[in-house]
Backbone bond lengths (Angstrom), bond angles and torsions (degrees), N, CA, C in turn:
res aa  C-N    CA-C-N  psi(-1)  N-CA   C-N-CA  omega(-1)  CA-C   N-CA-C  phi
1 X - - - 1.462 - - 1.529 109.51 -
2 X 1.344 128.98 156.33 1.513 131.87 -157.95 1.782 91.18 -160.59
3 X 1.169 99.37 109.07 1.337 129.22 167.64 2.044 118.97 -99.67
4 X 1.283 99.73 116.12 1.228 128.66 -172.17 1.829 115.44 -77.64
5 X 1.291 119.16 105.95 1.622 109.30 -161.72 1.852 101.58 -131.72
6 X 1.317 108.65 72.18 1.389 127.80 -150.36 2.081 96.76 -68.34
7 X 1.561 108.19 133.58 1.429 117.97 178.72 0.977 118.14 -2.56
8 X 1.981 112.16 -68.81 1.287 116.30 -154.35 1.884 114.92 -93.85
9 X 1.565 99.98 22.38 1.475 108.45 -174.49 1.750 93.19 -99.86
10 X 0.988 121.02 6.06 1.333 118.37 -176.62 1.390 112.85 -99.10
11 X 1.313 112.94 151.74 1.679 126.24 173.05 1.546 103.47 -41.66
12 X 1.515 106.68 149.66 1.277 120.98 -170.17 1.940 114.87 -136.82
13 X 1.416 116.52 145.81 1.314 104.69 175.64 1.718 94.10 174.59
14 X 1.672 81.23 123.88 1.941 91.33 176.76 1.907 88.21 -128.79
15 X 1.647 78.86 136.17 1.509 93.05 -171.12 1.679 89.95 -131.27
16 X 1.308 121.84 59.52 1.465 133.77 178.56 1.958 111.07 66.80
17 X 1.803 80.69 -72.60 1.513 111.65 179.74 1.490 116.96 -42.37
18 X 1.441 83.77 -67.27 1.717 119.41 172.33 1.184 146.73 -90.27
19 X 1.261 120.75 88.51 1.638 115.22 178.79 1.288 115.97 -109.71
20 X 1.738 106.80 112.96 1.451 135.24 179.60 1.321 111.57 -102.18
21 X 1.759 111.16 133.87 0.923 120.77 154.37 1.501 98.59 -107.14
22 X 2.037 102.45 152.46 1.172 128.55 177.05 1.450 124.75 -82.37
23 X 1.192 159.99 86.79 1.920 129.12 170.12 1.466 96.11 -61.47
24 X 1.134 127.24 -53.67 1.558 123.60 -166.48 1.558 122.08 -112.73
25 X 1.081 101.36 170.79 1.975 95.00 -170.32 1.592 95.56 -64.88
26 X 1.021 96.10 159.33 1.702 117.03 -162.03 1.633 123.11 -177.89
27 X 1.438 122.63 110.93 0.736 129.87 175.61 1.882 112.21 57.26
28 X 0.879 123.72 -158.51 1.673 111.28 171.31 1.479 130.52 -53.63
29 X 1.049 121.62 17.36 1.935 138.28 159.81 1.616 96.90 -124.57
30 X 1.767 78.38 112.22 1.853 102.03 157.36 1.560 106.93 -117.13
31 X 1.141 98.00 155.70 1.976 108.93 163.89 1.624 75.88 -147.10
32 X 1.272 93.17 137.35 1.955 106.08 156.22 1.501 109.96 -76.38
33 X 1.590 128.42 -16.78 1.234 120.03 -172.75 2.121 105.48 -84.26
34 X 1.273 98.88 -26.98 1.444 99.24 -178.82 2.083 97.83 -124.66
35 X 1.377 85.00 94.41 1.543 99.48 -178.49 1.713 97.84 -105.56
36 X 1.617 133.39 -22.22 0.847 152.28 -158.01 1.380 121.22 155.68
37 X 1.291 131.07 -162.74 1.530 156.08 146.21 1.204 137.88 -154.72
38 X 1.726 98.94 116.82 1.769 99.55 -151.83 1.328 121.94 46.60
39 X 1.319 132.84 -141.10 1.735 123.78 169.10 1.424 129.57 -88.39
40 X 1.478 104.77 27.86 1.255 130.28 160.15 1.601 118.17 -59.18
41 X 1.382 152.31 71.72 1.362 134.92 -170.13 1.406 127.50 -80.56
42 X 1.517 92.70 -40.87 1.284 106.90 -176.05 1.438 125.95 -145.32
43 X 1.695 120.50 142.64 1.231 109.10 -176.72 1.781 92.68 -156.69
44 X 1.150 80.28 134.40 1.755 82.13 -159.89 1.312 95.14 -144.22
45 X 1.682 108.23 125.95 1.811 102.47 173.06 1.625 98.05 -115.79
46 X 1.425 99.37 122.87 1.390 123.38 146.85 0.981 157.05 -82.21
47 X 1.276 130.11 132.56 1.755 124.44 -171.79 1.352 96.86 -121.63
48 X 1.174 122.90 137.76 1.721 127.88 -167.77 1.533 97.55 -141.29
49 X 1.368 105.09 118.07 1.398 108.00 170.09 1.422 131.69 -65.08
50 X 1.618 143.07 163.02 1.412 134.71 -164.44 1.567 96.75 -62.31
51 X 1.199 114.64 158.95 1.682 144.42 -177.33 1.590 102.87 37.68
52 X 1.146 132.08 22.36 1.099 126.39 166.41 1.725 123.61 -104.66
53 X 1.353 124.09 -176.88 1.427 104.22 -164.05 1.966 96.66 161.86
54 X 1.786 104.30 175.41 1.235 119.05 173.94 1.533 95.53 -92.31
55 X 1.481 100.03 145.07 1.704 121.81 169.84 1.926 100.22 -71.23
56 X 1.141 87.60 157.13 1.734 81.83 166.63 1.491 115.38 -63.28
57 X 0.913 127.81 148.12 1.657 141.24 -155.11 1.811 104.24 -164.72
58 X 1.387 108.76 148.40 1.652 107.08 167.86 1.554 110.51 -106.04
59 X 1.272 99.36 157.66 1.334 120.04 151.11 1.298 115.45 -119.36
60 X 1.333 113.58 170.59 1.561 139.08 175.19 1.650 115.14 -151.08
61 X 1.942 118.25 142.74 0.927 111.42 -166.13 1.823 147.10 10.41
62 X 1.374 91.33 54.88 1.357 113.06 178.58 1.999 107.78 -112.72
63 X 0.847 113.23 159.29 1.272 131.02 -169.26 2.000 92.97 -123.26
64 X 1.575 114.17 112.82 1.889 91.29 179.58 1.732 94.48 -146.51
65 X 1.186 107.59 144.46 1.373 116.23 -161.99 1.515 90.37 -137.52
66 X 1.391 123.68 144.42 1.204 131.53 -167.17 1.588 105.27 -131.63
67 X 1.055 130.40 134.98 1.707 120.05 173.88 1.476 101.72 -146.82
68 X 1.559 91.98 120.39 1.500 106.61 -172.53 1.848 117.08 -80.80
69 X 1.524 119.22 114.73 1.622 101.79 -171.26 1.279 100.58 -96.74
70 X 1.119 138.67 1.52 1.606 139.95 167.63 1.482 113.67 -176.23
71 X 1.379 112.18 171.14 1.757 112.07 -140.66 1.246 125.20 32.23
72 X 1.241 105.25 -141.90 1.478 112.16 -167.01 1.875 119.16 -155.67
73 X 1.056 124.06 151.01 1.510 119.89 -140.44 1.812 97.74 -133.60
74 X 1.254 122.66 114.53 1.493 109.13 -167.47 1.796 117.63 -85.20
75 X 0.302 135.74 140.02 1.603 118.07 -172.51 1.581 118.70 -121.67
76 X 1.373 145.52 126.97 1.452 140.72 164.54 1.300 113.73 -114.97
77 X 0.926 132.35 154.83 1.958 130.53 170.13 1.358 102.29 -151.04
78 X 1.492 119.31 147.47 1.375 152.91 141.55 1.760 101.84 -9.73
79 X 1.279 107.80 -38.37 1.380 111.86 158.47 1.933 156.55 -54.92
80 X 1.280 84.06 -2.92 1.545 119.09 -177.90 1.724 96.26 75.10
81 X 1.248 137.38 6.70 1.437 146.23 176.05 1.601 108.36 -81.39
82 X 1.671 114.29 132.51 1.143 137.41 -158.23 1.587 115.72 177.96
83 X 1.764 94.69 106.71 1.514 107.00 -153.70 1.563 95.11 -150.76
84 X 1.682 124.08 150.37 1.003 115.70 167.66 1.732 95.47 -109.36
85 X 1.421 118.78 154.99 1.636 128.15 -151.31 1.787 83.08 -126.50
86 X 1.539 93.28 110.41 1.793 84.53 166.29 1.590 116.96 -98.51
87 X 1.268 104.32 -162.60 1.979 104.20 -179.60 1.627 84.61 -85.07
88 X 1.533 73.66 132.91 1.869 106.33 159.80 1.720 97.73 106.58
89 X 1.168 112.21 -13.24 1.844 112.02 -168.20 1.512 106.59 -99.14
90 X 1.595 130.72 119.59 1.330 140.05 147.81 0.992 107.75 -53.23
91 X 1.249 106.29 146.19 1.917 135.30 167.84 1.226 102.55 -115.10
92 X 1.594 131.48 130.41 1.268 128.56 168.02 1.795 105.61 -118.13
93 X 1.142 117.96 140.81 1.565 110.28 -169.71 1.958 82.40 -153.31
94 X 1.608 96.10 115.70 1.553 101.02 179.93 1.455 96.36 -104.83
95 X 1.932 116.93 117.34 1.644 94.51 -161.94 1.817 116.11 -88.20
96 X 1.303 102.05 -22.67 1.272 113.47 160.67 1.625 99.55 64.53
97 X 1.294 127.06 -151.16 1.749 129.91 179.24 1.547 115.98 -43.33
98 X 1.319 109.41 -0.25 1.854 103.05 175.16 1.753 89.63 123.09
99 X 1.518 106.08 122.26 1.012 125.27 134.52 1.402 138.15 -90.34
100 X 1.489 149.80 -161.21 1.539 137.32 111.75 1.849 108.64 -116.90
101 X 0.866 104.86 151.58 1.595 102.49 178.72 1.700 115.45 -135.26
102 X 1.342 159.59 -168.84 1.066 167.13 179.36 1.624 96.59 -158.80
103 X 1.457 109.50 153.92 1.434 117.24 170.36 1.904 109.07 -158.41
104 X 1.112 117.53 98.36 1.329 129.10 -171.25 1.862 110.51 -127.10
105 X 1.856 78.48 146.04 1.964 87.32 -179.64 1.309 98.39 -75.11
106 X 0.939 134.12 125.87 1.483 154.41 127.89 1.320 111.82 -22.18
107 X 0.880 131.97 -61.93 1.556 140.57 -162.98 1.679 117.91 -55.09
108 X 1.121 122.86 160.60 1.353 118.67 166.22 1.370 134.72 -102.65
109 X 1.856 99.72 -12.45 1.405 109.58 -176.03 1.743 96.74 -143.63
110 X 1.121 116.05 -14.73 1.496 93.72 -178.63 1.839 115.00 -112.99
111 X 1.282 101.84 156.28 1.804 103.89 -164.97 1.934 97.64 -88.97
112 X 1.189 103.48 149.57 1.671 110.80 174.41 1.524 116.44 -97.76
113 X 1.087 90.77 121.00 2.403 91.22 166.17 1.259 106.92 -97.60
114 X 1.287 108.52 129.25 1.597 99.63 176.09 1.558 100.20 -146.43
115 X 1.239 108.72 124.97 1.506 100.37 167.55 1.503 126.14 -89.83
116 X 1.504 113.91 138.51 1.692 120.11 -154.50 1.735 86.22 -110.46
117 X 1.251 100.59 129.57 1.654 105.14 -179.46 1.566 81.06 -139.32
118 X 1.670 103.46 122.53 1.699 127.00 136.19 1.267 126.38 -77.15
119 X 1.365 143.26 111.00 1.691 128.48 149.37 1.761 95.12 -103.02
120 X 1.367 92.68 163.33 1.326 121.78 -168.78 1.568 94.75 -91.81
121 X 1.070 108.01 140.94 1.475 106.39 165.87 1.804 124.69 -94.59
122 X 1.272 87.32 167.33 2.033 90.07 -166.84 1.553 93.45 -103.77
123 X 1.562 132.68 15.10 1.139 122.91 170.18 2.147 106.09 -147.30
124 X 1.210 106.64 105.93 1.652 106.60 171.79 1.499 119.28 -58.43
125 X 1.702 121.29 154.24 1.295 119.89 133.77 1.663 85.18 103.02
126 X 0.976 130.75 -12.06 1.585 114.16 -172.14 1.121 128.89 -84.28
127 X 1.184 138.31 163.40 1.677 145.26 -144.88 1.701 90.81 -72.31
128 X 0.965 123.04 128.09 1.845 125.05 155.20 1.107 118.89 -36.74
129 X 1.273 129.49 152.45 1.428 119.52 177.17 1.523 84.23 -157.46
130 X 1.621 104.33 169.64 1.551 127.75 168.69 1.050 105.79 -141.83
131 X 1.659 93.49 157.78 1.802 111.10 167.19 1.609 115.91 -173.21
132 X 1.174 113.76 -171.46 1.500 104.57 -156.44 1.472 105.00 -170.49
133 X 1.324 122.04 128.65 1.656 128.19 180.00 0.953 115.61 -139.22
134 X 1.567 138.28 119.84 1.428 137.47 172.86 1.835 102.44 -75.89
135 X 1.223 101.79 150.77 1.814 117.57 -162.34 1.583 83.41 -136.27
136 X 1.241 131.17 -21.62 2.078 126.23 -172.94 1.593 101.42 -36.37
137 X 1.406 133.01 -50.90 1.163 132.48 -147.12 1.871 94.92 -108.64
138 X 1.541 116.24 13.33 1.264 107.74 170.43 1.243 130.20 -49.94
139 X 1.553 128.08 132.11 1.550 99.15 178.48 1.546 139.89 -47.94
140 X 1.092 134.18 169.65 1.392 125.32 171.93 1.477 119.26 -108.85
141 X 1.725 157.75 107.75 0.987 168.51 100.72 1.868 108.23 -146.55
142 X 1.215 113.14 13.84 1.329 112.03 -160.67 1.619 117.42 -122.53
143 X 1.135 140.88 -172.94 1.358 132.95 143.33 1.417 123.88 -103.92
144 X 1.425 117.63 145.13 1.368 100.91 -173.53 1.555 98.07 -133.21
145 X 1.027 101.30 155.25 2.137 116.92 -161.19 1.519 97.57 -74.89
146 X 1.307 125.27 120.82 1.747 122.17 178.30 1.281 94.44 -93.45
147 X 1.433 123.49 -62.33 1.388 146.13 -123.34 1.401 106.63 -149.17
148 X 1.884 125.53 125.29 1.461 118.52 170.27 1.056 94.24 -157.71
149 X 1.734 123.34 164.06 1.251 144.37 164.53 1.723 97.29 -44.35
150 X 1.727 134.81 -69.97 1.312 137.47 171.87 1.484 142.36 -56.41
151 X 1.569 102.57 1.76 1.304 90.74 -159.96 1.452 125.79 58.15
152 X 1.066 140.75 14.41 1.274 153.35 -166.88 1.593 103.56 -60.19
153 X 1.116 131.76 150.90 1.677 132.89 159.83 1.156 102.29 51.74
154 X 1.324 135.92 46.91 1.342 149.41 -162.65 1.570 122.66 19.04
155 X 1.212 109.34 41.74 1.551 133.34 168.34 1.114 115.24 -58.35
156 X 1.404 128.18 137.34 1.766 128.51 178.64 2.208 101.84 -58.21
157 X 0.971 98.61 131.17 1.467 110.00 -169.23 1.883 112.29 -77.56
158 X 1.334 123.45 86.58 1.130 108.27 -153.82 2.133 99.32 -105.29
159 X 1.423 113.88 172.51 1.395 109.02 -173.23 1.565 110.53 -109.89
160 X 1.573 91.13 71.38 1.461 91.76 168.33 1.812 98.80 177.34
161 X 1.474 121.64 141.92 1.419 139.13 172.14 1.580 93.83 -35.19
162 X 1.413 138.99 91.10 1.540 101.54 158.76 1.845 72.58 -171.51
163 X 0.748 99.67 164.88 1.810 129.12 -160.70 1.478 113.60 -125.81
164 X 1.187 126.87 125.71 1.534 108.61 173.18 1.538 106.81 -146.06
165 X 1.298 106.23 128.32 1.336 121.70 -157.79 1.962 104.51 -100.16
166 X 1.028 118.39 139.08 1.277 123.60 163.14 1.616 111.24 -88.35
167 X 1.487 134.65 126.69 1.674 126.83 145.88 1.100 132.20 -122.68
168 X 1.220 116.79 97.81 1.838 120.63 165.33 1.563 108.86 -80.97
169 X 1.314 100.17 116.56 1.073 120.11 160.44 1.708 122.39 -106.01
170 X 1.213 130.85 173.99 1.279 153.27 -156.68 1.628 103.25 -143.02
171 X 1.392 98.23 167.35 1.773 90.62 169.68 1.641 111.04 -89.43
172 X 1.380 98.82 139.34 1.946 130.19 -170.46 1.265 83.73 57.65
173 X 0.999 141.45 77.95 1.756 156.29 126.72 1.560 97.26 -82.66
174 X 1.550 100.63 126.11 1.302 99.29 162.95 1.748 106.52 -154.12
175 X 2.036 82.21 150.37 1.498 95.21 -152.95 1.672 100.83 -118.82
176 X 1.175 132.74 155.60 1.633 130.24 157.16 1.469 111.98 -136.86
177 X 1.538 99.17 134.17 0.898 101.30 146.35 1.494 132.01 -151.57
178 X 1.430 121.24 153.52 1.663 146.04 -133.71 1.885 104.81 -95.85
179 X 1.469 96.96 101.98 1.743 86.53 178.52 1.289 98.26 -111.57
180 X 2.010 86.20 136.81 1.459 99.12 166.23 1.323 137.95 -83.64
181 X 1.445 120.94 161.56 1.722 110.41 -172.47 1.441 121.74 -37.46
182 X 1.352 146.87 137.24 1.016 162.35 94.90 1.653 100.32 134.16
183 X 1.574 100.85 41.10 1.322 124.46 154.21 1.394 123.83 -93.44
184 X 1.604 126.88 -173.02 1.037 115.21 -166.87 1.717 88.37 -170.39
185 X 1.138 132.17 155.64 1.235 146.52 170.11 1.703 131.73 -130.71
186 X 1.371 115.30 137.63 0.949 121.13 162.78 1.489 136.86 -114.51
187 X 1.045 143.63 103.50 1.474 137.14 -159.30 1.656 93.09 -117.81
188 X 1.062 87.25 137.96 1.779 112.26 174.39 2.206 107.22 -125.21
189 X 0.699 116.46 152.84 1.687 132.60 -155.25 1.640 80.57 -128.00
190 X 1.269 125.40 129.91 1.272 156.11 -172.52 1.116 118.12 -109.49
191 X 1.218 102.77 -45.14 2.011 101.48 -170.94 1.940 88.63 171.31
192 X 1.287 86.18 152.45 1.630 116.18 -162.38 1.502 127.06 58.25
193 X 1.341 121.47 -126.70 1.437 106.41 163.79 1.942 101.02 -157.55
194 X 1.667 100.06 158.89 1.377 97.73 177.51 1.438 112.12 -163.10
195 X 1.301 122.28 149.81 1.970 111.85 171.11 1.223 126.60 -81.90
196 X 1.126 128.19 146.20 1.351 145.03 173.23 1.580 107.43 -134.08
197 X 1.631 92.15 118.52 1.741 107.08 -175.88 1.681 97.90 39.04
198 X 1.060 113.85 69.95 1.291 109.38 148.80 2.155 105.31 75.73
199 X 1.264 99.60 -34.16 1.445 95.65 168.05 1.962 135.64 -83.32
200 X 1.464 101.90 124.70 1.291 79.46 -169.76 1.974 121.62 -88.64
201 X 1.248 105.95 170.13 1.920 114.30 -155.51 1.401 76.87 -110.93
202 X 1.451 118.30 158.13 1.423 120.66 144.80 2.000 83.74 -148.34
203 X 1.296 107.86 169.09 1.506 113.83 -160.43 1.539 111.89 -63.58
204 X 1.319 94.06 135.82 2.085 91.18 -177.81 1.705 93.69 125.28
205 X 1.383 117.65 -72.90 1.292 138.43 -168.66 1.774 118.57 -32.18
206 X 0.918 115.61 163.21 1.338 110.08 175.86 1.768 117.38 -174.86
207 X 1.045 91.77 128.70 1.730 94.84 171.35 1.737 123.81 -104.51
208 X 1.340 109.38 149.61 1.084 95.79 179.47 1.577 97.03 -127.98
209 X 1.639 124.56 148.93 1.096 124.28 -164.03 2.014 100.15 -135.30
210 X 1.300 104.82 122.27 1.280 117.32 162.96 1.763 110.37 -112.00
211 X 1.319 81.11 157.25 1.798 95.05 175.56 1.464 114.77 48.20
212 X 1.358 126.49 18.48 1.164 133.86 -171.71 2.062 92.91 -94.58
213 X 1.737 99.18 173.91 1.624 96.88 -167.47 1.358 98.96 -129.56
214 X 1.871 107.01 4.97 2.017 106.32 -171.85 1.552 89.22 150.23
215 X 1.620 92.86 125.53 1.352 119.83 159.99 1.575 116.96 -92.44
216 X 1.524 111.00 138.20 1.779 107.90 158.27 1.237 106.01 -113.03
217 X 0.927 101.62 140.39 1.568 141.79 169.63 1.089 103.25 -78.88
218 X 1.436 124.08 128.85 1.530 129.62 153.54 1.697 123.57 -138.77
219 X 0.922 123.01 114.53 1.289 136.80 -174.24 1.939 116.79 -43.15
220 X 1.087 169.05 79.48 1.035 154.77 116.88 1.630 134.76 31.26
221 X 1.302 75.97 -88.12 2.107 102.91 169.10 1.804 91.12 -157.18
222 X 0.989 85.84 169.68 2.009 109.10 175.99 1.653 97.03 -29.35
223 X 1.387 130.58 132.86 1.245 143.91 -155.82 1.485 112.55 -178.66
224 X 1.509 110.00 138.62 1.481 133.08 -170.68 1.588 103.44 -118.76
225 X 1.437 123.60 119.58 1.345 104.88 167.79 1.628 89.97 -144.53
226 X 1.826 107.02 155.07 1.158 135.51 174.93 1.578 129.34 -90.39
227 X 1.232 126.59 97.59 1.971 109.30 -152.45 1.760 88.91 -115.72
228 X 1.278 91.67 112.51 2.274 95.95 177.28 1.908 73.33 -115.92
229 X 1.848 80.34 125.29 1.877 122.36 -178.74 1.676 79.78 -111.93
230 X 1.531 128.20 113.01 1.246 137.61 -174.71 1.483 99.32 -126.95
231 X 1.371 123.30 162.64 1.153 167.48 125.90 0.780 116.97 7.98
């Protein structure tokens, strides 16, 4: 089954600086129907205007991966870590017993998109860690592995069952990929537009697919999409 969760059905909030969209309840937008999915918590696309940004703030046992789709995102943590994150580069920050972190545009004239993804982790209390992978030069008609429970295919190594796939596609790019039993998927559309099983994405959008056995991917025009293979 493939459930349809169209851009503008999502949580909303412009705070001048900041204009967030929600998939899941977050911060002052709740729905009890989108509290998450599986250990999916959060997925939040942001646009952050030049020199603006989050104050340092903590987390605890969170799992948070950041992927920048244009400008660039500065980052510091409690961690002695201090990096500027351009478009196309993941941030992985496992916060484990408490971090604090900051995340600010750098820039003076241009605004940052970055999508903020939480999963929950399947293990509490553990030491923080960081890391970081540029995906810019990923291929294009394919999926490529960001994020896994193994580190597998030299994927950022994250602490929890859930998979997260990068796809750039092109136009008639076409991509598959194969879910196994008593999985479940979420794909979110990033930027441009593309089909999946027959449904079309344009950016914002997102499907989520149970009991399904393989998605295709098909390209539009130039297109970014996010595929979490969960639990």
């Amino acid at each position: 089954m493939i459930t349809l969760r169209k851009a503008n059905e999502r949580g909303h909030a412009n705070l001048g600086w900041l204009d967030s969209w929600f998939s899941f309840s977050f911060a002052d937008y709740y729905d009890p129907q989108w509290t998450g999915f599986r250990s999916l918590r959060a997925l939040n696309d942001d646009m952050v205007l030049p020199g603006f940004g989050f104050g340092m703030h903590p987390h605890r046992n969170t799992e948070i991966l950041t992927y920048v789709l244009s400008g660039s995102i500065e980052h510091k943590d409690s961690m002695g870590n201090g990096r500027i994150i351009r478009a196309g580069e993941v941030q992985y920050m496992s916060a484990g017993t408490g971090v604090r972190h900051s995340e600010f545009n750098p820039s003076r004239d241009e605004p940052a998109r970055v999508l903020q993804i939480w999963i929950e982790p399947d293990v509490k209390n553990i030491k923080p860690s960081y890391a970081e992978q540029s995906f810019a030069d990923a291929p294009k008609g394919r999926l490529s592995l960001v994020a896994s429970k193994t580190g597998r295919d030299g994927s950022l190594t994250i602490h929890q069952d859930a998979d997260l796939w990068l796809a750039k596609l092109d136009s008639d790019h076409v991509a598959e990929h194969r879910i196994s039993p008593g999985r479940s998927v979420w794909l979110q559309a990033a930027e441009g537009s593309l089909e999946v099983n027959g449904i079309t994405l344009t950016a914002g959008d997102a499907i989520i697919a149970r009991d399904e056995t393989v998605l295709k991917l098909t390209g539009h025009k130039s297109s970014q999409a996010l595929l979490f293979d969960l639990n």
